[in-house]
C-alpha positions in Angstrom: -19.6 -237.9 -137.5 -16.5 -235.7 -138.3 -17.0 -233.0 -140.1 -14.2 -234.0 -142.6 -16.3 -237.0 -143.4 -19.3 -234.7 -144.6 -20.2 -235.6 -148.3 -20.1 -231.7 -148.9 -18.6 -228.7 -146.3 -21.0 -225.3 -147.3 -21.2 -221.7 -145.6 -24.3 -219.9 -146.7 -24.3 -216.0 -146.2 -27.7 -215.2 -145.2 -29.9 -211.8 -146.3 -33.7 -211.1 -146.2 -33.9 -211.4 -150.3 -31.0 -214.2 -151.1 -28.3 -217.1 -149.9 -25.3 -216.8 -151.3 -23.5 -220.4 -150.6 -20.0 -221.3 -151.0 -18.8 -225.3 -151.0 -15.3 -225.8 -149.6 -12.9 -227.0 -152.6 -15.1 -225.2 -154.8 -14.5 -221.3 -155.9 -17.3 -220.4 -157.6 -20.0 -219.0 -155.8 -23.8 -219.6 -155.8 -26.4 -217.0 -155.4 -30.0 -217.9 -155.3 -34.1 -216.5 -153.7 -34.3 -217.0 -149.9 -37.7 -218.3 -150.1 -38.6 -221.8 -149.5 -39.0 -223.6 -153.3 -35.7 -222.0 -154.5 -33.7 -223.1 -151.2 -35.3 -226.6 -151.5 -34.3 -227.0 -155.3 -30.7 -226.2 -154.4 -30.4 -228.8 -151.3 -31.6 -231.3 -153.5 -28.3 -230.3 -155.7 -25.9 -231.1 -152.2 -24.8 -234.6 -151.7 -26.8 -236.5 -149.2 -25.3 -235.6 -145.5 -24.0 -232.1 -146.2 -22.7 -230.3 -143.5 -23.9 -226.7 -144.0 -22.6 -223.7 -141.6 -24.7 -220.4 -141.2 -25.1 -217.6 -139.3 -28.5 -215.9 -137.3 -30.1 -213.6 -139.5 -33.0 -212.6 -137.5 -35.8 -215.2 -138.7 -34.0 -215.5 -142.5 -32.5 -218.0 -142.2 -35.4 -220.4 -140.1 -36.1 -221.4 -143.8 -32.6 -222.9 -144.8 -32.3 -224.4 -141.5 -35.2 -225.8 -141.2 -35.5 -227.5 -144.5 -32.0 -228.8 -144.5 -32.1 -230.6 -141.5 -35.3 -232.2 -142.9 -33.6 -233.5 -145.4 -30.7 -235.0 -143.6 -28.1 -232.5 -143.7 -26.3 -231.9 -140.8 -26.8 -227.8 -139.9 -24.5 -225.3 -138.0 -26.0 -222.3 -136.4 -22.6 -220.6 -135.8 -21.7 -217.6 -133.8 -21.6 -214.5 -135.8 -19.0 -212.6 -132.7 -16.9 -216.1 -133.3 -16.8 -216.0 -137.0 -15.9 -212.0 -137.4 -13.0 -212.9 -134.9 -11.7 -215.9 -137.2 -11.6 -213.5 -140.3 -9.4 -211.0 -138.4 -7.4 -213.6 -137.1 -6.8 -215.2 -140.8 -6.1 -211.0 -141.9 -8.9 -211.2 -143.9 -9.1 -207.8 -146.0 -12.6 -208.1 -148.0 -16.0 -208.6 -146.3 -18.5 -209.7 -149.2 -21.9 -211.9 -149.3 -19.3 -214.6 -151.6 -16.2 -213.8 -149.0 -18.2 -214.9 -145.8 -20.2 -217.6 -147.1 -16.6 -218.8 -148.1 -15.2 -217.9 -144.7 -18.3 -220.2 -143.1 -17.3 -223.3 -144.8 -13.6 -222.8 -143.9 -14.8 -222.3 -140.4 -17.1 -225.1 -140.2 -14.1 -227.7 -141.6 -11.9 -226.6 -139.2 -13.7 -225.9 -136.6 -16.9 -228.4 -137.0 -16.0 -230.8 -135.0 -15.8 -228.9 -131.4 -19.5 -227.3 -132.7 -23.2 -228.7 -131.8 -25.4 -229.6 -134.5 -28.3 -227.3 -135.1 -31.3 -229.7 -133.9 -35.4 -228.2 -134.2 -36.4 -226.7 -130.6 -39.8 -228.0 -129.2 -42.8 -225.9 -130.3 -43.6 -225.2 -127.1 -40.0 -223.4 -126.8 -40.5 -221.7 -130.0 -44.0 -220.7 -128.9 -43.0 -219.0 -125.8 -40.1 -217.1 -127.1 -42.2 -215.9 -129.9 -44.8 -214.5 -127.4 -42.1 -212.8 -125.1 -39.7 -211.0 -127.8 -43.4 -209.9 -129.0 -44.2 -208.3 -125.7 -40.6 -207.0 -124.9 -40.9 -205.2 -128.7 -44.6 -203.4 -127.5 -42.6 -202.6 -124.1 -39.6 -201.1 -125.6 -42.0 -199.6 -128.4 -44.4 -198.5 -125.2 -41.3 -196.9 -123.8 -39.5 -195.1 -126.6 -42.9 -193.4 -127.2 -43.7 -192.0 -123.5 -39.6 -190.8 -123.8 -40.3 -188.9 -127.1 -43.9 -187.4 -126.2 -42.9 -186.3 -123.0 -43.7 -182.7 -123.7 -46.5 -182.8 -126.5 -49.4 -181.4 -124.8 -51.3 -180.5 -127.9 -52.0 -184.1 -128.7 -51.9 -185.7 -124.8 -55.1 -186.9 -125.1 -54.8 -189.3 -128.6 -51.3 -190.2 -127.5 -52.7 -191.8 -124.2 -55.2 -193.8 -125.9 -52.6 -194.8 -128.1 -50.5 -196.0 -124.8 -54.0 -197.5 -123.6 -53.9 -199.7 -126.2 -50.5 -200.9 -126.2 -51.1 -201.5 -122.4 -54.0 -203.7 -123.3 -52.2 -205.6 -126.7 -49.2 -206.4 -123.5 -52.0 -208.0 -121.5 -53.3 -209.9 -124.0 -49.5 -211.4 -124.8 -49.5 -212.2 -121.5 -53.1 -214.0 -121.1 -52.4 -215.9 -124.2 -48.9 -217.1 -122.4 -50.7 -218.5 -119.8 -53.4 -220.1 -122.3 -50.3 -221.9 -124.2 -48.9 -223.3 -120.9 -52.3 -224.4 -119.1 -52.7 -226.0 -122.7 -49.3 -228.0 -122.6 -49.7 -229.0 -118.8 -46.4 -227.0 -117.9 -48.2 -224.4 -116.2 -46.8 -226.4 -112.6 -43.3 -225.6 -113.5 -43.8 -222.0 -114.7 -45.7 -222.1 -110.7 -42.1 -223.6 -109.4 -39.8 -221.2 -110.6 -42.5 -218.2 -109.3 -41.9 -220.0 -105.8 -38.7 -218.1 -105.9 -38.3 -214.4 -104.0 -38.6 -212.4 -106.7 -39.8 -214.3 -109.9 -42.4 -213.2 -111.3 -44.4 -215.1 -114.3 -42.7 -213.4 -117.1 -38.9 -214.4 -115.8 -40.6 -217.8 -115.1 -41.8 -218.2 -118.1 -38.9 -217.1 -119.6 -36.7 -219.4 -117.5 -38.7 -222.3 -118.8 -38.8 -221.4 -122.2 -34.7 -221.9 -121.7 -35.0 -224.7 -120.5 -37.0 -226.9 -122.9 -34.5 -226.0 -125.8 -32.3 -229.1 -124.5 -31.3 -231.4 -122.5 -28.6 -229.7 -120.2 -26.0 -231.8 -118.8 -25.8 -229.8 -114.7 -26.7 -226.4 -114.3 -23.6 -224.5 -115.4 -24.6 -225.4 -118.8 -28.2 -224.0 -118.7 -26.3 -220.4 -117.0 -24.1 -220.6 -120.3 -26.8 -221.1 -122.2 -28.7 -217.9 -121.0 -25.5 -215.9 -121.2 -24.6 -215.8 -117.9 -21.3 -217.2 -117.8 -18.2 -215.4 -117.3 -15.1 -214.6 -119.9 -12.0 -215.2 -118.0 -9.0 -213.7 -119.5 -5.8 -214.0 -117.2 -2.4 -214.0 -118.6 0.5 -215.2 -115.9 -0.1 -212.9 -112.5 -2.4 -210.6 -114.5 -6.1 -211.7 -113.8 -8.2 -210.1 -116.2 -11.7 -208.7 -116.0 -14.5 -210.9 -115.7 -17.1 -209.9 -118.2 -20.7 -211.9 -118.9 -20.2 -214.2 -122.5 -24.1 -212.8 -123.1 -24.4 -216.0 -125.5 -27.9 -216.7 -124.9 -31.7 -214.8 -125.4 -31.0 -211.2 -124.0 -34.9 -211.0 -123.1 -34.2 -213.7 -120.8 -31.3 -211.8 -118.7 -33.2 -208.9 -118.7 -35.9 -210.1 -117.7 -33.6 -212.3 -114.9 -31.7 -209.0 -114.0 -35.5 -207.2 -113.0 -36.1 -210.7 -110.8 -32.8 -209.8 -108.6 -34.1 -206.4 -108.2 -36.8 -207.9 -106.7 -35.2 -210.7 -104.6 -32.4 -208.3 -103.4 -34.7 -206.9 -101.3 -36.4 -210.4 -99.6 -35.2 -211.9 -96.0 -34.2 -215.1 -98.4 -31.9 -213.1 -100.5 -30.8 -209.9 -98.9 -27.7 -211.6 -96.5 -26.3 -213.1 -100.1 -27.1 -209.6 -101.9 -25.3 -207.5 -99.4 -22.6 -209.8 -98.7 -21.6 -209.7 -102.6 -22.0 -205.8 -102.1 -19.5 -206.1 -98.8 -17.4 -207.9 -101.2 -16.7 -204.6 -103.0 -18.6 -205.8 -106.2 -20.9 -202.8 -107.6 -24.5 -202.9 -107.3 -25.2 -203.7 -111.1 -22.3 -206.4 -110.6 -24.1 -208.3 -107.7 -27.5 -208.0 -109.1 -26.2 -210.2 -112.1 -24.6 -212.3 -109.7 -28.1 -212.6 -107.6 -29.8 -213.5 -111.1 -27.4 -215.9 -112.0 -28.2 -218.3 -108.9 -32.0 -217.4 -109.3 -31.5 -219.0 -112.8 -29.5 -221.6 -111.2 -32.4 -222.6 -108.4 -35.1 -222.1 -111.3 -32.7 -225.2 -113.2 -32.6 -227.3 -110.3 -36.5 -226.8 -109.3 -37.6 -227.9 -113.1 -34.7 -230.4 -113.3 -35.7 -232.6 -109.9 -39.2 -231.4 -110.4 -39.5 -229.7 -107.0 -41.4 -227.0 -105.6 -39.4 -224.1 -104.0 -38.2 -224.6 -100.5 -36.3 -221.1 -99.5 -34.6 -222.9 -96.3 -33.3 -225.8 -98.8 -30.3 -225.5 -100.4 -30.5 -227.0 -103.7 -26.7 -226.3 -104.6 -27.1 -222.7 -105.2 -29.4 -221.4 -102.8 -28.6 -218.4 -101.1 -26.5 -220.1 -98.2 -23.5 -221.2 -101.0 
């Protein structure tokens, strides 16, 4: 369906307390509660097969989204990088709740039609990620703390038990990650992706998680997804720097980029590792080169259903 067709184009500027939502033809704005019986009364006010573009708002706007596409309104779930760059490009002066959510519609009828349609992940997706962005929040909490307490002696002794039981909420995470798998039966491709030099549950998890959010048409599509495509920006003879689009879950590449530390230093993916670092590529460079093809033999292994055969070459093993 083109988005011209829509019975109604809207951009919705999402905050923790409201929605402010714009309809394209329309100038008036419309400000209401971002809670659940407010957003509901208002999409029963939009034409039957809206098309309704919004941006990420941390977990604000699961609400919209969710309800919308229940009730048959087609949902956008657009780029916030993409969108700041469209206003500059159309000189764009103000920057207000009303001015984006007008901006968003604009976007969304010219634009729609090369976007994908927000669709609900599987719970098992949802469940995973909410389980690892828990843990990587006690890490980075766990962290942040030992950087900052570094010299208090005076207290040493309540401050460790304090790390003690952050270690132990971490472990827990991580039991109850392996409860939720062994529940759904998935546990044996979690097991496939550990096969590989260097993957450890977490990544594998993590890999999987990625890859239950949809149906990916090869593997260069699941790499975009994760973020771990390149920007190519070459003008004429000028070839530009390549730089990562870092699209996707950031937990996931970080948690990908600790795997090639790991797997640089195996007999299976040294020879590729050093040869990128023969190449003249710097170390951080060819360590996110060495996670990108661990991501890309995690996609094939859950893809084909296969367990991990180091000798094999899969299409991106360490021989390509």
């Amino acid at each position: 369906m083109a988005i011209l067709d829509a019975a109604a184009i809207v951009g919705v500027d999402v905050a923790m307390a409201e929605l402010v939502t714009a309809q394209r033809g329309v100038d008036k704005t419309h400000c209401l509660v971002n809670e659940r019986t407010s957003i509901h009364h208002w999409l029963k006010t939009l034409p039957q097969g809206s098309a309704i573009a919004l941006e990420a708002t941390n977990t604000y706007h699961l609400d919209l989204v969710e309800m919308a596409h229940d009730m048959g309104h087609l949902v956008f779930v657009v780029d916030a990088a993409r969108v700041s760059k469209y206003r500059e490009s159309l000189g764009k002066r103000a920057k207000t709740d009303a001015c984006d959510a007008h901006l968003l519609a604009r976007y969304l009828e010219k634009e729609g039609d090369e976007l994908r349609q927000w669709s609900p992940p599987p719970q098992l997706h949802t469940q995973l990620k909410h389980l690892l962005h828990r843990r990587a929040s006690l890490v980075n909490s766990q962290t942040s703390l030992r950087q900052g307490w570094k010299d208090e002696k005076d207290l040493r002794k309540g401050f460790e038990k304090l790390m003690r039981r952050f270690s132990h909420l971490i472990k827990d995470i991580e039991k109850q990650l392996k409860q939720v798998l062994i529940k759904s039966g998935e546990m044996d491709q979690v097991k496939r992706c550990q096969g590989i030099e260097g993957v450890g549950f977490l990544t594998a998890t993590a890999l999987f998680a990625a890859f239950l959010r949809g149906e990916f048409k090869n593997v260069d599509a699941y790499i975009a997804y994760l973020g771990l495509d390149l920007r190519v920006s070459d003008s004429g003879n000028k070839s530009g720097r390549r730089r990562l689009s870092k699209k996707g879950d950031p937990e996931v590449r970080r948690l990908g980029y600790n795997a090639s530390m790991a797997a640089c230093r195996s007999a299976t993916w040294k020879p590729y590792y050093e040869k990128k670092i023969g190449e003249g590529k710097a170390r951080t460079e060819a360590l996110t080169i060495l996670s990108r093809k661990l991501a890309g033999v995690a996609f094939s292994l859950m893809k084909k259903r296969e367990e991990y055969d180091s000798t094999k070459r899969l299409g991106v093993a360490p021989q390509t």
